[in-house]
N, C-alpha and C positions, 0 to 999 in steps of 0.2 A: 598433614598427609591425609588425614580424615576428612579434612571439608574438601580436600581433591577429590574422593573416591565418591563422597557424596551430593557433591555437583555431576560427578558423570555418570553417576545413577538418574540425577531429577533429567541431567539433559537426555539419557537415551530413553528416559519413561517418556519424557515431552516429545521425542522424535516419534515415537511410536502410537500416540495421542495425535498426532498432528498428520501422519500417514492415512489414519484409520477416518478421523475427519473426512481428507478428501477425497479415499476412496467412497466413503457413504455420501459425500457431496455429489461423486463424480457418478455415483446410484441411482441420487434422488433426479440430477440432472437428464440422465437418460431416459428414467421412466417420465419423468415430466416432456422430454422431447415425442416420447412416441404416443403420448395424451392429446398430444396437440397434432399430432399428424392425426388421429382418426377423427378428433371434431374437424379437420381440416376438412378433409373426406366426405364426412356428416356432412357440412356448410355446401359442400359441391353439390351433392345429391337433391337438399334442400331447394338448389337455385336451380339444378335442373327441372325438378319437379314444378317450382312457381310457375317458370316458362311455358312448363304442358298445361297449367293450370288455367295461364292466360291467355294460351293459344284454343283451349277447349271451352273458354268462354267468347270470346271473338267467336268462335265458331257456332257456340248454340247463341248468342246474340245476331248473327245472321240467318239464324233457318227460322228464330225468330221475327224476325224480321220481314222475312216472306211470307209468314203467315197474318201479321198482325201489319194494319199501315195507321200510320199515328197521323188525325189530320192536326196539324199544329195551330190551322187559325182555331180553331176550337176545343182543341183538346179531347178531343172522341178518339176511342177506338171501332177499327175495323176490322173482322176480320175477311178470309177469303171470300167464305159463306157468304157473309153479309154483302159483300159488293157483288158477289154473281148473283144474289136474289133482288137486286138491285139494278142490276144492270134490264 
């Protein structure tokens, strides 16, 4: 009658061990979900920002561009200056 009493002591400790598990499981799992949604977020931000980054170079690569003319048989620069005091 003893080892009854004392199997249904270890098994209701073991249920209460095994509860507490996967509530702390089911803890760590949520804060791990909402970790990943803000570098989620971050990553977005990130890639908007590349976008302006490379759209703001395209863009100062062209006003450069107007300014400077590259003659390519020779490798010289020119600038404005230089060909209106030339012309």
């Amino acid at each position: 009658m003893e080892s009854i009493v004392q199997s249904d002591v270890f098994f209701f400790i073991t249920t209460v061990v095994v509860i507490l598990i996967g509530i702390l499981a089911a803890a760590i799992c949520v804060s791990i979900i909402g970790i990943l949604r803000h570098i989620k977020a971050a990553i977005r931000k990130v890639e908007v920002e590349a976008e302006e980054i490379i759209t703001d170079v395209h863009s100062a690569r062209n006003v450069v561009k107007k300014f400077i003319k590259v003659d390519k048989t020779k490798g010289n620069t020119e600038t404005q200056k230089q060909r209106k005091r030339r012309s």
